[in-house]
C-alpha positions in Angstrom: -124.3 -30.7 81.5 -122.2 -33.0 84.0 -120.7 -35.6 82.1 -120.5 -38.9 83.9 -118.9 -42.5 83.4 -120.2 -45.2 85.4 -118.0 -48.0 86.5 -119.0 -51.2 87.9 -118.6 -55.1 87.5 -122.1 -55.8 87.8 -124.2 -55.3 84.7 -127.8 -55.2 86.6 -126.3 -52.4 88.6 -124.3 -50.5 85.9 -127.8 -50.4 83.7 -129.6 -49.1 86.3 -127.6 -46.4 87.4 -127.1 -45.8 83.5 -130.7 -45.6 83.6 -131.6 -43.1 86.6 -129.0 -40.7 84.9 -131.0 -41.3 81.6 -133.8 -38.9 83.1 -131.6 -36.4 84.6 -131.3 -33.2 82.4 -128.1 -32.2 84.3 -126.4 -35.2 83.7 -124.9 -36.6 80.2 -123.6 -40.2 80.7 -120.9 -40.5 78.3 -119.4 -43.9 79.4 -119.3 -47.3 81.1 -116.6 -49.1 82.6 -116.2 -52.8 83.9 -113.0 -52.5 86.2 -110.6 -49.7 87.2 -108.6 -50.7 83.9 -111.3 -49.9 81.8 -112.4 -46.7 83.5 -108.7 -45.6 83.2 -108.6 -45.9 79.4 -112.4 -44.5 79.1 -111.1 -41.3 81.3 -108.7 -40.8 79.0 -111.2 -41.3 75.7 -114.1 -39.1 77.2 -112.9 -37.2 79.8 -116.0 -37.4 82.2 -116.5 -34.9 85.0 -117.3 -36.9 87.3 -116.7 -40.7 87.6 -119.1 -43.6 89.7 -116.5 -45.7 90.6 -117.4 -49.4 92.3 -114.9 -50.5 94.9 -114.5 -54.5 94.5 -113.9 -55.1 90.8 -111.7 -57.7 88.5 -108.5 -56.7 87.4 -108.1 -53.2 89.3 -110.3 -52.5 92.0 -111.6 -48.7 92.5 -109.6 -47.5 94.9 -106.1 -48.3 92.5 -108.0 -46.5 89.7 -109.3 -43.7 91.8 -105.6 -43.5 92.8 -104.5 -43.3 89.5 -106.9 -41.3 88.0 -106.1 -38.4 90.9 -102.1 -39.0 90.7 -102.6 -37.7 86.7 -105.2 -35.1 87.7 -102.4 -33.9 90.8 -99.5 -33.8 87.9 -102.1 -31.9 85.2 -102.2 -29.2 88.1 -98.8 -29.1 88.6 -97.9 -28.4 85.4 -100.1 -25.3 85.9 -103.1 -26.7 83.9 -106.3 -24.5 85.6 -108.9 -27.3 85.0 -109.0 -29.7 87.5 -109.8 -34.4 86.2 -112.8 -35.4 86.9 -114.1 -36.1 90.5 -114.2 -39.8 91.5 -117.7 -40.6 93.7 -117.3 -44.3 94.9 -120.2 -46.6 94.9 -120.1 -49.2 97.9 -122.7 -51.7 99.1 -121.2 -51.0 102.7 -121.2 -47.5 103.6 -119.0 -48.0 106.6 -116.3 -49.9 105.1 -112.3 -49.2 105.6 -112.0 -49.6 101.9 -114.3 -45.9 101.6 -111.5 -44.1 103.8 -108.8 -46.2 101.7 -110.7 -44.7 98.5 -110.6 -41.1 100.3 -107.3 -41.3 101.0 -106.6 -41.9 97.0 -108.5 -38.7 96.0 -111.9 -39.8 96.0 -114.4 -37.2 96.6 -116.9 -38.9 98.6 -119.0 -41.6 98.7 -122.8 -42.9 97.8 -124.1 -46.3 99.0 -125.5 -48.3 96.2 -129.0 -48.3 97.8 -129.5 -44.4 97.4 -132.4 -43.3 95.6 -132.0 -41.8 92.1 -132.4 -38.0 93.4 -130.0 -38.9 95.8 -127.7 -40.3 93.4 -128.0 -37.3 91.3 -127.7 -34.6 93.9 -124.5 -36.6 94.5 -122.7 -36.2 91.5 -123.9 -32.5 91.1 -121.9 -31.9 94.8 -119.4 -33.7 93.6 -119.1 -31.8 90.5 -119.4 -28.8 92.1 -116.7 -29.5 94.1 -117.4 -30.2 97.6 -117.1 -33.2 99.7 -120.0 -35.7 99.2 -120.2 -36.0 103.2 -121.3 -34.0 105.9 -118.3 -32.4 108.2 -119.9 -34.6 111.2 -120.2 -37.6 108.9 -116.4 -37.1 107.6 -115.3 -37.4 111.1 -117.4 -40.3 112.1 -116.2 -42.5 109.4 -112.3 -41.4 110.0 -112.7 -41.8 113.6 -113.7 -45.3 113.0 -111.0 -46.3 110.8 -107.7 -43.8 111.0 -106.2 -45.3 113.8 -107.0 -48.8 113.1 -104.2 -51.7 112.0 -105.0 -50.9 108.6 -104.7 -47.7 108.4 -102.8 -46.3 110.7 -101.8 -42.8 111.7 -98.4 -41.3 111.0 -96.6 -38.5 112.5 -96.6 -34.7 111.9 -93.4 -35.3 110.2 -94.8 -37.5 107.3 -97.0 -34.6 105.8 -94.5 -31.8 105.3 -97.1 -29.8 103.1 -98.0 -29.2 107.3 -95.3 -26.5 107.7 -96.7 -24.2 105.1 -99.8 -23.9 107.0 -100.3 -20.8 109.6 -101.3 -21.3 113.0 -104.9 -19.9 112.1 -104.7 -22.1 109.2 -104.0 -25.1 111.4 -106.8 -24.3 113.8 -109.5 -24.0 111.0 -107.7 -27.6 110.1 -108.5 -28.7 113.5 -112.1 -27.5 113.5 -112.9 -28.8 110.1 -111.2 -32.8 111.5 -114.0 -32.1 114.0 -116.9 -31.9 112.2 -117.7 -28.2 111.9 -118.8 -26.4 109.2 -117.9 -23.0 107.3 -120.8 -21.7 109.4 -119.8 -23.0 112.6 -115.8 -21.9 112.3 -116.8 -18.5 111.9 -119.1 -18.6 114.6 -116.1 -20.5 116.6 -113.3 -17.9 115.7 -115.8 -14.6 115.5 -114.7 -14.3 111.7 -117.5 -14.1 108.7 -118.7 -17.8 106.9 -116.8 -15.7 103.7 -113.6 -15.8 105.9 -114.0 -19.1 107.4 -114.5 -20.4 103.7 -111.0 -18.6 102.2 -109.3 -20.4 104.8 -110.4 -23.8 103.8 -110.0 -23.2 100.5 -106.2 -22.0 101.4 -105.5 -24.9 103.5 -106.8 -27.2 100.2 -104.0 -25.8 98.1 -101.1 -25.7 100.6 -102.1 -29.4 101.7 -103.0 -30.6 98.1 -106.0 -32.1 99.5 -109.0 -32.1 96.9 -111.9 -31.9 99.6 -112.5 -31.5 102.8 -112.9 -35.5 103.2 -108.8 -35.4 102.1 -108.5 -32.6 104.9 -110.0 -34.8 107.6 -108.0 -37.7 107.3 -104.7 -35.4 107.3 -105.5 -33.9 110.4 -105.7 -37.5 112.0 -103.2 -38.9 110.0 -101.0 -36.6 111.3 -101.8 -37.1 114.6 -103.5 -33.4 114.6 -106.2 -34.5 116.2 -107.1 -38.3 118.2 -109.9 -40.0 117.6 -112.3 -38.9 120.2 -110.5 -35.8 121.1 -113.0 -33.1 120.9 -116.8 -32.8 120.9 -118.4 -34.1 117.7 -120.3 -31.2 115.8 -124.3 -31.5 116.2 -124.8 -30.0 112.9 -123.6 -31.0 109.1 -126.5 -33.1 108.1 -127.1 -33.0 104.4 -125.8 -34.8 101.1 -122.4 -32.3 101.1 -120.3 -29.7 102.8 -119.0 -26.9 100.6 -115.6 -26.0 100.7 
């Protein structure tokens, strides 16, 4: 059973989600939240597994509370604690929206426009929970394409993501190839290795990097200037609700 805590300012919208997840035998919702403050504290009270976190909120807005929910989950970890926080899925009314990447950028693992339909919304926390990125690879890079390099959030250099220099230079070119939109499929096609293969090096490149999803690994390669937006051909595939690590 996936636990789940819905947060979101607008009580018509809170009760309907509450609702759809009602019906859904994977899915236990086990809280509700009005602003970022209040998810923090029910976090800490109920410890969902995955949390629905609205962007534009009184008090704190998501993207401070998905911040702050990921900074503790980052310092559990370090401590050596195996069970990762729970997974923050934003809900947005605009699906192309700076604030999303912002919300990436903070730990979030993907993103669901409040106009899905409820097996979408579903499917979307079970991805979630299951740890993969609620975006496809090609849909990753779109958004971060759009956004990355713009005035408000700009890209920094090599130099401001040391984690960087632990990576190998196979390591690095899988990095590139996830930043432009291919999946664990299409890198081992790409570097003539097995899916298993092309799937251990993600995974690798997560830990060294710190990066929770592959979202997190996008926006690094760009970040760190990597890869420019528009460098590279776009992948056709990686339709689909997720891409597994």
């Amino acid at each position: 059973m996936i636990r789940v805590l819905v947060v979101d300012d607008q009580s018509l919208i809170r009760q309907a989600v509450v609702d759809i997840l009602a019906s859904a035998p994977s899915v236990e919702v086990v809280g509700e939240a009005t602003n970022g403050e209040e998810a923090l504290a029910q976090v800490a009270a109920v410890r969902p597994d995955v949390v629905l976190m609205d962007i534009r909120m009184p008090v704190l807005d998501g993207i401070a509370a998905t911040a702050a929910i990921c900074a503790s989950q980052d310092e559990a970890l370090g401590d050596g604690d195996a069970a990762h926080g729970p997974r923050v899925l934003i809900l947005t009314t605009f699906e192309e929206d700076e604030n999303v990447v912002a919300a990436l950028r903070a730990g979030a693992s993907g993103f669901l426009g409040k106009g899905a339909e409820p097996e979408e919304i579903v499917r979307a926390i079970q991805a979630v929970h299951a740890g993969d990125a609620l975006l496809s690879p090609a849909a990753t890079r779109s958004l971060i394409a759009r956004y990355v390099a713009g005035p408000t959030l700009p890209r920094v250099s090599e130099s401001a993501h040391p984690q960087l220099a632990a990576l190998t230079e196979r390591e690095r070119e899988v990095l590139l190839l996830v930043a432009r939109g291919l999946s664990n499929q299409d890198i081992a096609e790409e570097l003539v290795i097995s899916p298993h293969t092309a799937k251990t090096h993600v995974n690798r490149i997560m830990a060294k990097v710190y990066a929770h999803d592959r979202a997190q690994l996008v926006i690094l390669a760009y970040e760190s200037g990597l890869l420019v937006p528009g460098a590279g051909p776009l992948a056709s595939g990686g339709g689909g609700v997720s891409s597994g690590a």
